[in-house]
N, C-alpha and C positions, 0 to 999 in steps of 0.2 A: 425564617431560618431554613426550612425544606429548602423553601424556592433558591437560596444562596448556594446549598450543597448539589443541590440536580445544575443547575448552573457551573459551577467548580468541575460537576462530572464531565460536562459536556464540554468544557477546553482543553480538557489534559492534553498535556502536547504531545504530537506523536515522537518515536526514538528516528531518528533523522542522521543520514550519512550520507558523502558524495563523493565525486572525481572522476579528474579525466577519464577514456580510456588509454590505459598503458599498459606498456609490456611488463606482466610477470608482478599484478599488482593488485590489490585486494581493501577493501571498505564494510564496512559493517557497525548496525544501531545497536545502542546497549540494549539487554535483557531486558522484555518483557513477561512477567509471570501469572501463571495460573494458580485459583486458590489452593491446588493439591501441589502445588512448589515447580510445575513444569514450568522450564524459560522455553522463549524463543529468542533466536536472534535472526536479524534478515541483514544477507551478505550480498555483495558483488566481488567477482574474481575477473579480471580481465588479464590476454595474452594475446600474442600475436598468433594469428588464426593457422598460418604457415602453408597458407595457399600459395601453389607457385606463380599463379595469374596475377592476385590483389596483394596478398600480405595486409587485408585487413585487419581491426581490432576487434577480436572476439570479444564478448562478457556475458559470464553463465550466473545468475541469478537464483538464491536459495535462501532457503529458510531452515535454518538450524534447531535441531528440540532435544532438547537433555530432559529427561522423567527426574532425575534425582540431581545430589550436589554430586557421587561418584559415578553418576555414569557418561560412557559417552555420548557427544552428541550425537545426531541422528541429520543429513542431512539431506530434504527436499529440494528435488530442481522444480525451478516456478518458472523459467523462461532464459533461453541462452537470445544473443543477438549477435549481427556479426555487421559491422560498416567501418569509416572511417576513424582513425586517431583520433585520437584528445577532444573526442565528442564527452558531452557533460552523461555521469550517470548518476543516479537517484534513487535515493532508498528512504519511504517512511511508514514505519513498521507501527502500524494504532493500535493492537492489542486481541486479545479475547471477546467472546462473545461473553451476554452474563452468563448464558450454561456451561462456557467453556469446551466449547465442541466446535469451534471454529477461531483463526485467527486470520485478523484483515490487516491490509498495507495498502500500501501504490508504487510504484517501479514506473519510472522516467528517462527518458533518453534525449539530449538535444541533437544537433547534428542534421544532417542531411534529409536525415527520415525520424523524426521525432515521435517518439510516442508517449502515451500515458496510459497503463497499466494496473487496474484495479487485481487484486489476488484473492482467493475466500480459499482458504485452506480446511477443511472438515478434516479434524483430528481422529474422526471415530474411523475413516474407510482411507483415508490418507488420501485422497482425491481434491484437485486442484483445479479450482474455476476462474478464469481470465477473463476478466472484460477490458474492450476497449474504451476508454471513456470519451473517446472522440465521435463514439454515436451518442449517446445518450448526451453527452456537456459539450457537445462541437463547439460551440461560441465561449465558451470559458477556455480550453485545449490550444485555442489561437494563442500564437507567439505572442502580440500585445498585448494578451491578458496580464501575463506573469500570476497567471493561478495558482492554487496548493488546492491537492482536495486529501481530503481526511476521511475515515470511516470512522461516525460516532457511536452506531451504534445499529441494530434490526428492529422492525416493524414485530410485534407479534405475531405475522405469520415468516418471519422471516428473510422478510426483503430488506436491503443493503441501505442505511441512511450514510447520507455523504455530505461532509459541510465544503462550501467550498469559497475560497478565500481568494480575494484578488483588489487590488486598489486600482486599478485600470477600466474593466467593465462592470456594464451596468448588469447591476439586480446580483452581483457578489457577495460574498457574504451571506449565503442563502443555505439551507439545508433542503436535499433533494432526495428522495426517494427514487430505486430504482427497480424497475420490474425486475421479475423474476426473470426472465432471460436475458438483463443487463440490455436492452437493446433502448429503452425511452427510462425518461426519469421526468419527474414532476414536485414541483416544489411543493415543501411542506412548508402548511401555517405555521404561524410562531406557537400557538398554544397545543401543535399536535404534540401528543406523548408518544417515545419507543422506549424500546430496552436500552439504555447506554453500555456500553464496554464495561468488562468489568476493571474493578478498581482493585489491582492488589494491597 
């Protein structure tokens, strides 16, 4: 019975949103919430950048937090970009830590310069840590992977567990620990235990 319920913890699916970049156009995953009733939301806004050179497609990248039901939100810039049109953009918002002092995602971009975007948001000092994930998962981050990576959850000293999904390469489907300066990760055994997300 445990084993089903740490199991159930461990797939919850993340709040997922997407779309082109276009002009004067906006995306965002439903509410995720904290046990003291804080939501987040994680949004993309994109527009035309109004460079007189390119007229490329800007897209500015945030995390939204409302404390209560009347208040307003409060919104976090996590990362603007600026390239080509009707490039794919990505948003998967995993949730809380269990202490609720941080919340994690991923932020994706296809197109010309493609990235992949880990975020750790620390709610106590409002400070925003970006990893690339094309160092530490370079061989999943490849275009024929078609990977998803997830944050499930922190090691007890607080390093970054990330499951990562892909039906294209090998050893997917793996849960991977990441150093503490996001720069290597190493897979975890199937029997290792962390803190999972919390579960509102």
């Amino acid at each position: 019975m445990m084993l089903s319920i740490l199991v159930a913890a461990f797939l919850l699916p993340a709040q997922v949103a997407s779309m082109p970049c276009a002009n004067v156009a906006a995306a965002q995953t439903q509410p995720v919430r904290r046990h003291d009733g804080m939501a987040v939301v994680l949004r993309v806004l994109s527009k035309d950048d109004y460079s007189k050179n390119s007229h490329d497609c800007e897209a500015e990248f945030q995390l939204l937090m409302t404390a209560g039901l009347a208040a307003a939100p409060v919104a976090v810039d996590l990362l603007t970009s600026n390239a080509e049109w009707d490039r794919s953009l990505s948003l998967r918002l995993n949730g809380f830590s269990q202490d609720g002092k941080r919340v994690f995602g991923v932020l994706s971009e296809g197109g010309n310069s493609p990235f992949t975007t880990l975020f750790d948001y620390d709610t106590a000092d409002g400070k925003v840590r970006l990893i690339d994930l094309k160092k530490p998962l370079a061989h999943f981050v490849a275009a024929k992977c078609g990977s998803t990576f997830d944050v499930i959850g922190t090691s007890a000293s607080g390093a970054i567990v990330v499951q990562v999904t892909s039906a294209n390469c090998f050893a997917a489907n793996d849960r991977w620990l990441l150093s503490p300066s996001g720069a290597r990760a190493q897979r975890l055994p199937p029997d290792a235990t962390f803190l999972s997300l919390y579960e509102f």
